[in-house]
C-alpha positions as CSV (number, residue, x, y, z in Angstrom):
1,X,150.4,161.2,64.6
2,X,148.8,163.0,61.7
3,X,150.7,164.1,58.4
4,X,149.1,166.9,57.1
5,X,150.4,168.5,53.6
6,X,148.7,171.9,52.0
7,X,148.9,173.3,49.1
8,X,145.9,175.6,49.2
9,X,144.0,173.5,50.8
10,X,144.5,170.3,52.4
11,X,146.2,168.3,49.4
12,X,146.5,165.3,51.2
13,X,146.6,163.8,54.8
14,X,146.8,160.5,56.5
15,X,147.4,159.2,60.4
16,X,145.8,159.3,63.0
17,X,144.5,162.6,64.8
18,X,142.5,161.7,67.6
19,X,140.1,158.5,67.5
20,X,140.3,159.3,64.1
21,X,142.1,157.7,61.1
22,X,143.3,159.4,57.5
23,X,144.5,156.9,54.7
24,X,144.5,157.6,51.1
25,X,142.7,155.1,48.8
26,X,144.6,153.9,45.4
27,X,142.3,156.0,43.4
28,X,143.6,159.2,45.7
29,X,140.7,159.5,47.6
30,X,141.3,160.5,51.3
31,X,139.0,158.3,53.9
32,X,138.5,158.3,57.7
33,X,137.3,155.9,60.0
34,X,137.1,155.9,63.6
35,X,140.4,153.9,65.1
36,X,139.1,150.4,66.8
37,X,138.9,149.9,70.6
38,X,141.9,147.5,71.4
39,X,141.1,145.6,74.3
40,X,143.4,144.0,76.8
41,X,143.0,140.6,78.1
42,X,145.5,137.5,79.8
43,X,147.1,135.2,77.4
44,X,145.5,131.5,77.7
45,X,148.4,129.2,78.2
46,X,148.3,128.3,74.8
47,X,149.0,131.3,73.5
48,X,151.8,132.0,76.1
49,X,153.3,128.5,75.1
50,X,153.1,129.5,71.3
51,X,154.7,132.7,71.9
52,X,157.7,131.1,73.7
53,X,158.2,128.8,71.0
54,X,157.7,131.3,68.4
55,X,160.5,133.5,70.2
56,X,162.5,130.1,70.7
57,X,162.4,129.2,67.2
58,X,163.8,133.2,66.1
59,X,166.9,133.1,68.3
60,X,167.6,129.3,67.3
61,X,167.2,130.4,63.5
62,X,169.4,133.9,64.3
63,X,172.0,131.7,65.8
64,X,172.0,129.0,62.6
65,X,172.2,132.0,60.3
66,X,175.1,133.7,62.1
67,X,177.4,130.6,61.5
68,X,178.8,131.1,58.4
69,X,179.4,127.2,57.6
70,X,175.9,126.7,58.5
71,X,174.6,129.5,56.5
72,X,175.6,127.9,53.3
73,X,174.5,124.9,54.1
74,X,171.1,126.1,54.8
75,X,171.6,128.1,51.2
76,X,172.4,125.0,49.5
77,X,169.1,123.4,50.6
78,X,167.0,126.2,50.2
79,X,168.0,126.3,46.3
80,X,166.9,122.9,46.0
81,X,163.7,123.5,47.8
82,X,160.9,125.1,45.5
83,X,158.1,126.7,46.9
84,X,156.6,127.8,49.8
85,X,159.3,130.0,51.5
86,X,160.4,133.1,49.8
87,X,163.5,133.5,51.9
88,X,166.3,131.5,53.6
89,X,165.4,133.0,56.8
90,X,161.5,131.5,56.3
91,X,163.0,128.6,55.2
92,X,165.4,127.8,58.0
93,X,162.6,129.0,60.4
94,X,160.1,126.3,59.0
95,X,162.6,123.9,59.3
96,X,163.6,124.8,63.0
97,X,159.9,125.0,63.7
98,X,158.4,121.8,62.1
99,X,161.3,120.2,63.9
100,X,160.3,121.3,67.7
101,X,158.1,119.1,69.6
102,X,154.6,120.5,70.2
């Protein structure tokens, strides 16, 4: 859905009204461009199997980070660990992940 503000004229504008796209550029400039054509096709299996284990993965790293005990011990690590992750949740994830079989 469009958002459409005037003050005069149209001051400024951005969604999408139609097949048709309104954003705002940093230097203030409104653009449109014609939405794309999404396309639906079947999963491989691959793709099924990495979505599983993606969706695996988040409940296994909600269920770490709802245990309190566990919680800090994943917040001790993830002070000692520099780089990569920016948050305990990425870091627990990459942990659970890098840890599943393939």
């Amino acid at each position: 859905m469009a958002e459409v503000t005037f003050i005069g004229g149209i001051a400024s504008m951005r969604g999408k009204l139609g097949d048709t796209i309104f954003r705002k550029t940093v230097t203030g400039k409104i653009i449109a461009y014609k939405a794309p054509v999404l396309r639906y096709r079947k999963p491989t299996r691959n793709e099924i199997k990495q979505r599983n284990r993606f969706a695996l993965v988040c409940r296994v790293v909600s269920l770490l980070l709802a245990d309190p005990a566990q919680q800090r011990a994943y917040e001790k690590a993830f002070k000692k660990h520099n780089g990569g992750v920016r948050t305990l949740r990425q870091y627990v994830f990459k942990q659970v992940w890098d840890g599943l079989p393939r």
